[in-house]
DOGU-771228 format. One record per atom (N, C-alpha, C, CB): x, y, z. Coordinates in steps of 0.05 Angstrom, whole numbers, padded with zeros to 5 digits, always signed. Glycine has a CB too. Layout:
N
XYZ;...
//
This chain:
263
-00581+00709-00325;-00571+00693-00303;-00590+00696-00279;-00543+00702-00295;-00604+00673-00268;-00614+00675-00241;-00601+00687-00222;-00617+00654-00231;-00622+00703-00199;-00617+00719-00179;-00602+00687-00162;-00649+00739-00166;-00587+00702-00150;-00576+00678-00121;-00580+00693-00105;-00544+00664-00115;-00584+00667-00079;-00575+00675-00046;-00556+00668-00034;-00592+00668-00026;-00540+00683-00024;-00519+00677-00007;-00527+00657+00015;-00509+00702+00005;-00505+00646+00024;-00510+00625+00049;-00497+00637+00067;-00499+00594+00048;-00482+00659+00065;-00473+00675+00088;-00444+00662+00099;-00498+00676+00112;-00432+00639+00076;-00409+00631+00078;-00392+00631+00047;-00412+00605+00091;-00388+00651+00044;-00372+00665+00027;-00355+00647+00004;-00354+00680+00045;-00331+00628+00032;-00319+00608+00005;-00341+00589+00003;-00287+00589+00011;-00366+00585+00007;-00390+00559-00007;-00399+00579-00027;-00421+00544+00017;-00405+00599-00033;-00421+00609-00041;-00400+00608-00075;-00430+00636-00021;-00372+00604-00064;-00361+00613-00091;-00358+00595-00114;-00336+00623-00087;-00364+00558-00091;-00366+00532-00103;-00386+00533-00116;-00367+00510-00089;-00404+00556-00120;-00439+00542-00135;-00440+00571-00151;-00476+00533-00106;-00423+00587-00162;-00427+00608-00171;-00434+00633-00160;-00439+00604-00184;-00434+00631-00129;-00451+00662-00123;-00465+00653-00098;-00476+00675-00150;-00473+00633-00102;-00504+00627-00073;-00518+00599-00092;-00540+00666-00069;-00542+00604-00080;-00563+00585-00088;-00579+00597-00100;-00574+00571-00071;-00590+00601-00136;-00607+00608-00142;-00638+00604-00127;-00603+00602-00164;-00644+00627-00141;-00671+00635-00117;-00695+00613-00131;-00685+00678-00118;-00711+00611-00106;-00742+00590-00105;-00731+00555-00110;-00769+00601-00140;-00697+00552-00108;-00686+00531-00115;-00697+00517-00084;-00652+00533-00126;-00702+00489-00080;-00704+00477-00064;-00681+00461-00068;-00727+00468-00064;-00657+00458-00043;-00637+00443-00040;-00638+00424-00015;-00617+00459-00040;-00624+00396-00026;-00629+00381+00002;-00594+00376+00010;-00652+00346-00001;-00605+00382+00030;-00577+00381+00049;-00583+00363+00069;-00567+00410+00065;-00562+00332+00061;-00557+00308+00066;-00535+00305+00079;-00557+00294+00047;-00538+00288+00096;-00518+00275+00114;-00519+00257+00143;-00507+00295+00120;-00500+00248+00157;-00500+00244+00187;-00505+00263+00198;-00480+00235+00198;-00518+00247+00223;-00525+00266+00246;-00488+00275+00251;-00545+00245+00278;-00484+00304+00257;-00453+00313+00275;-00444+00322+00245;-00428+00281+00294;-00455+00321+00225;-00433+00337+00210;-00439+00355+00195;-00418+00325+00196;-00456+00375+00210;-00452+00405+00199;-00473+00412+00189;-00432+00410+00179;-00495+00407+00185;-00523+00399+00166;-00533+00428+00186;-00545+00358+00170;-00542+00432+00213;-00554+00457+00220;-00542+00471+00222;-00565+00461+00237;-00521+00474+00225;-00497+00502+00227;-00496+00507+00200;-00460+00496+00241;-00494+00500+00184;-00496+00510+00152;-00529+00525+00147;-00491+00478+00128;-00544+00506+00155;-00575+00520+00154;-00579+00545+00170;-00597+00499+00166;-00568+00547+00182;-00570+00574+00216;-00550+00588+00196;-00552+00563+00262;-00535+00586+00183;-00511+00613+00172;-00531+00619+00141;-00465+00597+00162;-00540+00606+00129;-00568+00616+00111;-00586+00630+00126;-00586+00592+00099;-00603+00628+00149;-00622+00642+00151;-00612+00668+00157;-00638+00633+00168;-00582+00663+00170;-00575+00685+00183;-00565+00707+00165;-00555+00679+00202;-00563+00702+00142;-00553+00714+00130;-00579+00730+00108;-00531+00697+00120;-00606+00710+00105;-00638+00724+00108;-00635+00749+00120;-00660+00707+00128;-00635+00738+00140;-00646+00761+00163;-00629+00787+00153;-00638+00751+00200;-00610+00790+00150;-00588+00816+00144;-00587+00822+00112;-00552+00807+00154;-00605+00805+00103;-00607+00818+00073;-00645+00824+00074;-00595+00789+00042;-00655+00825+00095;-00684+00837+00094;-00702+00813+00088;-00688+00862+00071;-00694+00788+00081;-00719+00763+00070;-00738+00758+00098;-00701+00726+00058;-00752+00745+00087;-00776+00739+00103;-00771+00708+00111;-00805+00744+00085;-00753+00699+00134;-00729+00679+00142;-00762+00655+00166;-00689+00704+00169;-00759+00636+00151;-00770+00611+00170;-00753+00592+00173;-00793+00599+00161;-00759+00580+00201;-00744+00552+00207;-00750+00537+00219;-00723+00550+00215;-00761+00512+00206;-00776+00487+00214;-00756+00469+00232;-00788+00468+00186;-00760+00467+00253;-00746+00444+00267;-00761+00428+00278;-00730+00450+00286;-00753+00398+00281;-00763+00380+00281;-00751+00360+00300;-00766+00376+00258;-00722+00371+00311;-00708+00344+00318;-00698+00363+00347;-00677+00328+00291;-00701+00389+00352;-00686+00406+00369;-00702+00422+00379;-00666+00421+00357;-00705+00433+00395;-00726+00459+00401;-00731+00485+00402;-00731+00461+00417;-00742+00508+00390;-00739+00523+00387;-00715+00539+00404;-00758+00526+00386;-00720+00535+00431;-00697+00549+00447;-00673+00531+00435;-00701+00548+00484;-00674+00515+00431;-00646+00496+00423;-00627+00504+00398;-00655+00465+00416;-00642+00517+00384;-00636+00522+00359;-00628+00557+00357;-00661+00512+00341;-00644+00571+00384;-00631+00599+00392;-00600+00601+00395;-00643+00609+00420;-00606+00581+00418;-00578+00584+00439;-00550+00568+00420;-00584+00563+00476;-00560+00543+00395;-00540+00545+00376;-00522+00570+00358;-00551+00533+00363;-00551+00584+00357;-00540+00603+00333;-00523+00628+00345;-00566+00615+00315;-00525+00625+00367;-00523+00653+00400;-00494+00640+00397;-00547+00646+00445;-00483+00610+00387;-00446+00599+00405;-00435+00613+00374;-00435+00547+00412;-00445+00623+00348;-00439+00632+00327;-00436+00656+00321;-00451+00626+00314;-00444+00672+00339;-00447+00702+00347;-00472+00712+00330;-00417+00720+00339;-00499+00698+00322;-00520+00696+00315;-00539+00703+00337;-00521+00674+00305;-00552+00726+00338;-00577+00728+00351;-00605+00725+00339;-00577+00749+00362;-00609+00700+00335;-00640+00691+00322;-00659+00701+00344;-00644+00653+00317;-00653+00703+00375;-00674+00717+00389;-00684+00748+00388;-00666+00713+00412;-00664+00757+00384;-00671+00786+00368;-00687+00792+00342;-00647+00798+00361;-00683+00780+00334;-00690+00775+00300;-00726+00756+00298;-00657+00748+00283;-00726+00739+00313;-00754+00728+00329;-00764+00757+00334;-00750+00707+00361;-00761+00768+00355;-00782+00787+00372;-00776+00807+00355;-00778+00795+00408;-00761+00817+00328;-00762+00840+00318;-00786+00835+00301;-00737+00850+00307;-00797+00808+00293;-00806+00799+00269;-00797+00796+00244;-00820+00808+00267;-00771+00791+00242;-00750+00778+00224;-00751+00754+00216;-00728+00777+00234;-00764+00736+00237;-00753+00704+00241;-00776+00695+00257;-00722+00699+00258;-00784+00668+00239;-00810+00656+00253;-00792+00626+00262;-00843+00651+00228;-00786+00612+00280;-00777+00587+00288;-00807+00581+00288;-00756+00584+00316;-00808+00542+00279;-00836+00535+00282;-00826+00506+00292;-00858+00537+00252;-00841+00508+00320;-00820+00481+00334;-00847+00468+00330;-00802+00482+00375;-00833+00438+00315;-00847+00410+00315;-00842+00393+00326;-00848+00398+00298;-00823+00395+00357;-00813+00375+00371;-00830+00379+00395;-00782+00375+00375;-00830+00404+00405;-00831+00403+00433;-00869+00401+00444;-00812+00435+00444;-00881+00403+00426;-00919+00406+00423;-00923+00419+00436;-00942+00385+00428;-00915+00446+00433;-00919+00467+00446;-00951+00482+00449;-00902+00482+00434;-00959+00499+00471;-00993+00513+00457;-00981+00541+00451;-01028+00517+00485;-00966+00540+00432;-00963+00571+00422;-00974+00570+00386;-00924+00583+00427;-00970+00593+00372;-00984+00594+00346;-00964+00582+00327;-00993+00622+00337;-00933+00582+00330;-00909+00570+00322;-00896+00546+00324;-00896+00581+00328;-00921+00529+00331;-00915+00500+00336;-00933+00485+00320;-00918+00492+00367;-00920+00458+00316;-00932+00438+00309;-00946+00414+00326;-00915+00431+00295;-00967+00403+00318;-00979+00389+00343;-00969+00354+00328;-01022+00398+00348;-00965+00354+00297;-00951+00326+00290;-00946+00326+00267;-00964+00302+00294;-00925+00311+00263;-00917+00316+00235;-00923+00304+00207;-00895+00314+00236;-00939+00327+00202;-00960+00320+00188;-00956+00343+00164;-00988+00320+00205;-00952+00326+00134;-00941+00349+00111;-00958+00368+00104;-00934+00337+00086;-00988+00374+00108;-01007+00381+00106;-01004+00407+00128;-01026+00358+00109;-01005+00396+00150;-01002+00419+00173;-00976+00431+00170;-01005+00409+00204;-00958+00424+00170;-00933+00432+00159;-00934+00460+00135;-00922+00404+00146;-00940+00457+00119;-00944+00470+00094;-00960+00493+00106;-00959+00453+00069;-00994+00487+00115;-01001+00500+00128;-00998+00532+00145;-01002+00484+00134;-00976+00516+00159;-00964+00534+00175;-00947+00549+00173;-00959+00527+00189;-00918+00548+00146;-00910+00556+00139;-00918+00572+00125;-00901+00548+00137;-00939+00574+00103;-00955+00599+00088;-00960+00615+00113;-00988+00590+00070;-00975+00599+00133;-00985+00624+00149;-00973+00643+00167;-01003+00617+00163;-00940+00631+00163;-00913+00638+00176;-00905+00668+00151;-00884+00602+00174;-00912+00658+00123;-00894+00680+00112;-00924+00702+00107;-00870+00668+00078;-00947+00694+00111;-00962+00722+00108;-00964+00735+00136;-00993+00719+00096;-00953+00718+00161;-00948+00740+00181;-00931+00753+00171;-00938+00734+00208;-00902+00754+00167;-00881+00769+00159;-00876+00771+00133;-00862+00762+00170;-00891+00775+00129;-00900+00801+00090;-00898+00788+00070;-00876+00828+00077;-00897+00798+00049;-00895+00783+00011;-00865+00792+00008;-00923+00803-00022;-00852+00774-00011;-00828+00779-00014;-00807+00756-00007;-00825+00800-00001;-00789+00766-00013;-00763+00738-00019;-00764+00719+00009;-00722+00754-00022;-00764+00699-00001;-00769+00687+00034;-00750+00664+00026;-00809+00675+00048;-00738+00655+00051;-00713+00628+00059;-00734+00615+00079;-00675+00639+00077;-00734+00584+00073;-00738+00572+00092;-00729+00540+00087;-00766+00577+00100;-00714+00541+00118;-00703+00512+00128;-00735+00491+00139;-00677+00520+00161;-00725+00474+00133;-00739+00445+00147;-00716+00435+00158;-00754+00419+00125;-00711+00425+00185;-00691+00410+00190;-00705+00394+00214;-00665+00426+00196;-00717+00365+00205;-00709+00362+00183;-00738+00347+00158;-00681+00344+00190;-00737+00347+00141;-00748+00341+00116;-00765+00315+00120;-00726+00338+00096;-00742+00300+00121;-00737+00267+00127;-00752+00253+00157;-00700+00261+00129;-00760+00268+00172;-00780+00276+00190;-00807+00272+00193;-00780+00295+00191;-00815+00274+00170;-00852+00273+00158;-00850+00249+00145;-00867+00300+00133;-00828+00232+00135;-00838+00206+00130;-00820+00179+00144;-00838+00205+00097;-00812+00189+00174;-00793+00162+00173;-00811+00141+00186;-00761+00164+00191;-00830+00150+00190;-00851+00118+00196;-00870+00105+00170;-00878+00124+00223;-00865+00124+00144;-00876+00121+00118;-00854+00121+00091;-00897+00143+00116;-00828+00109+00094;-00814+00117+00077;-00825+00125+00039;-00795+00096+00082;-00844+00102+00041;-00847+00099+00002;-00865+00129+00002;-00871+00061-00016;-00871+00144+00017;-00876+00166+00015;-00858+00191+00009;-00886+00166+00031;-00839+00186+00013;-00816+00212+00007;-00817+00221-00012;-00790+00208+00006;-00821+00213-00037;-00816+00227-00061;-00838+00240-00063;-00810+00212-00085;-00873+00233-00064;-00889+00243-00061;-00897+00267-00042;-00896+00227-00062;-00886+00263-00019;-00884+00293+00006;-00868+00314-00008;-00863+00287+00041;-00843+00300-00018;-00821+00324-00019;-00831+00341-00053;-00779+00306-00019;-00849+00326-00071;-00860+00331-00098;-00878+00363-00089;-00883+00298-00111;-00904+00351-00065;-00918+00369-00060;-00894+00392-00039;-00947+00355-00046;-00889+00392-00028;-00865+00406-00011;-00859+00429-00025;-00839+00389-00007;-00849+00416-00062;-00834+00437-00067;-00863+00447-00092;-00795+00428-00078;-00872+00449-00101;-00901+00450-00110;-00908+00468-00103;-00918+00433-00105;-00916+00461-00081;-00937+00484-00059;-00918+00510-00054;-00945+00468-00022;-00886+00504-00044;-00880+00526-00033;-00862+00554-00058;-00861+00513-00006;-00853+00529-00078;-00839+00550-00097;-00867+00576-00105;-00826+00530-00132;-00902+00571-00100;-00910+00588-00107;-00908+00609-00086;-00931+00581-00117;-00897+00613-00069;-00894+00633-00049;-00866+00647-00041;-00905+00621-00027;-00847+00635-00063;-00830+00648-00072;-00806+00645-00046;-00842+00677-00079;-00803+00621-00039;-00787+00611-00019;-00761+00597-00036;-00804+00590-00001;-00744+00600-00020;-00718+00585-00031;-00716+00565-00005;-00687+00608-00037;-00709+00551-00008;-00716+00523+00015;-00690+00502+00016;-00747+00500+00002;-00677+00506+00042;-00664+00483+00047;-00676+00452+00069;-00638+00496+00057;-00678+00434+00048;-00699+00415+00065;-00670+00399+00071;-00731+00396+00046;-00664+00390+00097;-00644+00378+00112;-00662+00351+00118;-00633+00396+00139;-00638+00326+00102;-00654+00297+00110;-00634+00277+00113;-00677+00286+00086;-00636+00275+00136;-00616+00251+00161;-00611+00228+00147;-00635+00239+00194;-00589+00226+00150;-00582+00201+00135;-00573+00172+00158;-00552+00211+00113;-00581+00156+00168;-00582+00129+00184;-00542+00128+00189;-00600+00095+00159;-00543+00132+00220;-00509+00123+00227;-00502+00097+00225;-00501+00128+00256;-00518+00076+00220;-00493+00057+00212;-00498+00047+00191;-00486+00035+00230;-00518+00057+00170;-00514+00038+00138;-00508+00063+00125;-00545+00018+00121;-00520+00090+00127;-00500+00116+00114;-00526+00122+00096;-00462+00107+00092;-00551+00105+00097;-00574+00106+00075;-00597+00124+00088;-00587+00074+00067;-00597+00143+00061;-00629+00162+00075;-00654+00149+00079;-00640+00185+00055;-00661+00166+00099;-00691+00156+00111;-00709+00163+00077;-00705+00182+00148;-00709+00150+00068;-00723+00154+00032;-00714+00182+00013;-00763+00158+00035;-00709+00180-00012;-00694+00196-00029;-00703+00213-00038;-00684+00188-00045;-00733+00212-00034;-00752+00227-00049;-00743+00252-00055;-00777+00228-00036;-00733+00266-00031;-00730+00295-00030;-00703+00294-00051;-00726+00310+00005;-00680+00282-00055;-00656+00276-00072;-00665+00281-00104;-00644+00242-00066;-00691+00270-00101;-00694+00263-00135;-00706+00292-00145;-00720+00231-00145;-00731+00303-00122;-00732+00331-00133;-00724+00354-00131;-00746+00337-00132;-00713+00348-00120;-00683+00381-00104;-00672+00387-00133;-00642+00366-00074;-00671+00414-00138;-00662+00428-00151;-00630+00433-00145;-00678+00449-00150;-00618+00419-00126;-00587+00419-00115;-00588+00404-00090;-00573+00450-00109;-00563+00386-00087;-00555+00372-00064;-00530+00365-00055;-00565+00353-00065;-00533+00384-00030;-00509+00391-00012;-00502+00369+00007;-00515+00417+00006;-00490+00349+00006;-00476+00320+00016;-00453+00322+00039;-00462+00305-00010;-00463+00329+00066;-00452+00331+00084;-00438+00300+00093;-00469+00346+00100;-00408+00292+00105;-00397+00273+00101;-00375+00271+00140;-00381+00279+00065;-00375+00252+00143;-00350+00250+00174;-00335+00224+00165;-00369+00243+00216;-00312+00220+00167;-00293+00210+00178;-00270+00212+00194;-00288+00205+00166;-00267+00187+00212;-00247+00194+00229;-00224+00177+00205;-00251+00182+00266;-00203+00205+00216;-00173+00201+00207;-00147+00199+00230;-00167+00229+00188;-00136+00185+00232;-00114+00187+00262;-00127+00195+00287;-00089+00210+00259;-00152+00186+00289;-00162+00184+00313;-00178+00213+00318;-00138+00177+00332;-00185+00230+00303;-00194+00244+00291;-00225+00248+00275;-00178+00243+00281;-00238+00261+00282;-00263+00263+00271;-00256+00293+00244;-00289+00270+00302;-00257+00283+00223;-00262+00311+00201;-00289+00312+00196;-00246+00310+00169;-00305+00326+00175;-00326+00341+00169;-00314+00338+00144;-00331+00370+00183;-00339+00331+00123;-00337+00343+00087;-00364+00354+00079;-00329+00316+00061;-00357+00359+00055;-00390+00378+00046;-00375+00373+00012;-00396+00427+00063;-00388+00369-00001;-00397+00359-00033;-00423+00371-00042;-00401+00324-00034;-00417+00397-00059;-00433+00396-00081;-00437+00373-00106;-00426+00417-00092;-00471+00362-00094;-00469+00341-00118;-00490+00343-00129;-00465+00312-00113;-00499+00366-00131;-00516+00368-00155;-00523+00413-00152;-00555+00338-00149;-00522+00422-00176;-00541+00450-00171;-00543+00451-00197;-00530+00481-00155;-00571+00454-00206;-00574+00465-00230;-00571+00484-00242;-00585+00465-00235;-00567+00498-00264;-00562+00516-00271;-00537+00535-00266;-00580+00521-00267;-00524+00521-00250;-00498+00520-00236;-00469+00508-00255;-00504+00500-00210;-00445+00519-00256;-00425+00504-00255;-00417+00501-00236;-00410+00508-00266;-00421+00486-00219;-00413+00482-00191;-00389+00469-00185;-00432+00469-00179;-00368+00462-00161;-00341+00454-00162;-00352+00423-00157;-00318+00469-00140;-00334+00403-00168;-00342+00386-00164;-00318+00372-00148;-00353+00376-00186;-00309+00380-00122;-00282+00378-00108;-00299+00380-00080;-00254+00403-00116;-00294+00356-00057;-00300+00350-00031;-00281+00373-00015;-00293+00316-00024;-00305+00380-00001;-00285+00401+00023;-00287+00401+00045;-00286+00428+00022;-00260+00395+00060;-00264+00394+00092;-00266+00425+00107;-00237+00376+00106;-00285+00411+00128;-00301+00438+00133;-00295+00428+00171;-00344+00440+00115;-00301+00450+00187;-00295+00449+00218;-00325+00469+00222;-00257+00464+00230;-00322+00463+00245;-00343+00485+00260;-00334+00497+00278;-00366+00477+00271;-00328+00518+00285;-00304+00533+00298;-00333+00556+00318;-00274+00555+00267;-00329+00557+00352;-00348+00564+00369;-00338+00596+00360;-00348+00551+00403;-00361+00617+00354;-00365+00639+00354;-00361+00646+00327;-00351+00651+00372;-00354+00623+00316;-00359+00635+00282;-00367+00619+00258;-00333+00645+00272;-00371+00594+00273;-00394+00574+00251;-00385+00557+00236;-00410+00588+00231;-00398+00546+00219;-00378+00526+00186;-00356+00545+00182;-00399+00522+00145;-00340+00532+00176;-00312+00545+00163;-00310+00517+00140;-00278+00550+00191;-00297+00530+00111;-00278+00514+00093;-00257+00512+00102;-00274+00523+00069;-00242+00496+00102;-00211+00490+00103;-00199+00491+00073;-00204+00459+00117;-00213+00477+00057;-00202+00480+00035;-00204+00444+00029;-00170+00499+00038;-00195+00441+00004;-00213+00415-00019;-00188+00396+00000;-00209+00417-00073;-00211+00374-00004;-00203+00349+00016;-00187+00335+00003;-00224+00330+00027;-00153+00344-00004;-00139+00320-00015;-00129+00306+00012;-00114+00329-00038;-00109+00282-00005;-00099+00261+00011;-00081+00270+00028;-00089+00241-00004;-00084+00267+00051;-00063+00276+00072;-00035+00264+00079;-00075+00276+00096;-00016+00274+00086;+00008+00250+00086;-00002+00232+00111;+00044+00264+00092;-00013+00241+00133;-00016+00229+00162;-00043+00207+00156;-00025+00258+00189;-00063+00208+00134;-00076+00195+00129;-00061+00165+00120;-00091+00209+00115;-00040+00169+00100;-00027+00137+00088;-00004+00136+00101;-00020+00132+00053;+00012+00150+00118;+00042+00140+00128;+00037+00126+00149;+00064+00161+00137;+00062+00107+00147;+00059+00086+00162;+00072+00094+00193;+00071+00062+00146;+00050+00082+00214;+00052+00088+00244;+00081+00096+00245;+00045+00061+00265;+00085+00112+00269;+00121+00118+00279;+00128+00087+00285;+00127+00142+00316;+00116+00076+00297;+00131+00062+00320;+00128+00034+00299;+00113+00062+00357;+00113+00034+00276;+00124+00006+00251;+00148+00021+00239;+00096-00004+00219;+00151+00046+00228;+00175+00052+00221;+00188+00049+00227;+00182+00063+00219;+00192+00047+00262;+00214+00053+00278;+00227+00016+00268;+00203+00063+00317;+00209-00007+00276;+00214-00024+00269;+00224-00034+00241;+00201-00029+00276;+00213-00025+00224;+00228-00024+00193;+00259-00016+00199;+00213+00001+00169;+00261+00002+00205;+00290+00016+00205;+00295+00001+00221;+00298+00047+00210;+00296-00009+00248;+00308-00027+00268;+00324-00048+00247;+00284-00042+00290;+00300-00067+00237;+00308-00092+00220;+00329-00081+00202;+00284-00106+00202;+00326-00070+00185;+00345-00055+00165;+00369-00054+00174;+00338-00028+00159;+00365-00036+00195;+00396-00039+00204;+00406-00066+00221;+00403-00014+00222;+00394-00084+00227;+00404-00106+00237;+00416-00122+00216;+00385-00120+00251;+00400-00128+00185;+00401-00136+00170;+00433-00124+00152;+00375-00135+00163;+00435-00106+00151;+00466-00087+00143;+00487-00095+00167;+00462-00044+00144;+00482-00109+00188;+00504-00104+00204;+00509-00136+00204;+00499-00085+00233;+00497-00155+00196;+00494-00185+00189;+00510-00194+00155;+00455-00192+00188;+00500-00165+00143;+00524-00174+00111;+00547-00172+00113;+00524-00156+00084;+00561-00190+00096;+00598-00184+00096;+00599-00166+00087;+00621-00199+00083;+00626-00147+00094;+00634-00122+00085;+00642-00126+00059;+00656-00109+00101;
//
């Protein structure tokens, strides 16, 4: 049986057997708002406290942005930075430090990440891209080909990799699939509003080597303690019953209609 890694969320870990087998590259898909970095931040974090050699590509947020997230989780990624735990490699902000990206470019990308895990040693290494889908949204028919070399290049350095790739808010379609077709597992982050209501889902829909659950689960993000499961997304009564105030009217008629029949 393959070694797994925990995601550092206990009931996910139990939907896929254990964790995510190791050097697996998984893409974790979805809308922007539903849960895609808070799930990635509870993986590294959970790196860092098992000793791996923890990177995290951001692309859409800024390094400090992505501190002070993991800080509302009771996550100190700034400690874990300056201990040399944790390399953040900001591709947003074009920073002149050694942990930045100057464009996003899959080449420099790669690059930098090798030269991210021989700063911080040989050995089991996690690393996020968030996000993935990033390096080709002004080149889509390139995706499959980026995300081919992506995972190529990095399984030889013994990374387990969650590549996170944004899925478009009003047609629901990824910025190109490429990364879908070679992911070794794909974690399908999901929102609908219900009664006026915003929920959160998460779908294992693919892990290899996995019996994985194949049951949608609504999930929350709760301040000081991160993704939470609620438990598998069945049909709610408040989702199909009909409004109070049409009931109220059903029963109105009803009883107008009984008080109109002969006795």
């Amino acid at each position: 049986m393959s070694e797994r890694l925990s995601t550092g969320i206990p009931e996910f870990d139990r939907l896929v057997g254990g964790g995510i087998p190791r050097s697996f590259l998984v893409a974790v898909t979805g809308e922007p708002g539903t849960g895609k970095t808070v799930f990635s931040i509870h993986f590294i974090a959970e790196g860092i406290k098992e000793g791996d050699r923890c990177i995290y590509v951001t692309t859409e947020e800024s390094r400090d942005s992505i501190i002070q997230q993991s800080a509302q989780f009771g996550i100190d990624f700034r400690r874990a930075v300056e201990g040399g735990r944790l390399i953040i490699v900001d591709a947003l902000m074009g920073l002149e430090d050694p942990w930045s990206l100057k464009s996003l470019e899959i080449d420099e990308l790669l690059n930098k990440v090798i030269e991210a895990k021989k700063t911080l040693g040989y050995g089991r290494a996690r690393l996020v891209i968030d996000s993935l889908s990033a390096f080709w949204l002004d080149k889509p028919a390139m995706a499959r080909r980026y995300s081919y070399t992506v995972k190529k290049v990095l399984t030889k350095w013994d990374f387990t990799v969650l590549a996170v790739s944004q899925y478009a808010i009003t047609t629901s379609d990824a910025f190109g699939f490429g990364v879908e077709h070679i992911a070794d597992g794909i974690i399908r982050f999901r929102r609908f509003v219900r009664g006026g209501v915003l929920r959160r889902y998460l779908l294992v829909e693919k892990m290899r080597q996995t019996p994985h659950s194949l049951v949608m689960q609504e999930v929350t993000v709760l301040d000081g303690r991160g993704l939470t499961l609620l438990g598998s997304a069945k049909q709610r009564r408040e989702d199909v019953a009909v409004p109070s105030k049409v009931s109220e009217k059903v029963i109105k008629a009803a009883e107008e209609r009984e008080k109109e029949m002969p006795p």
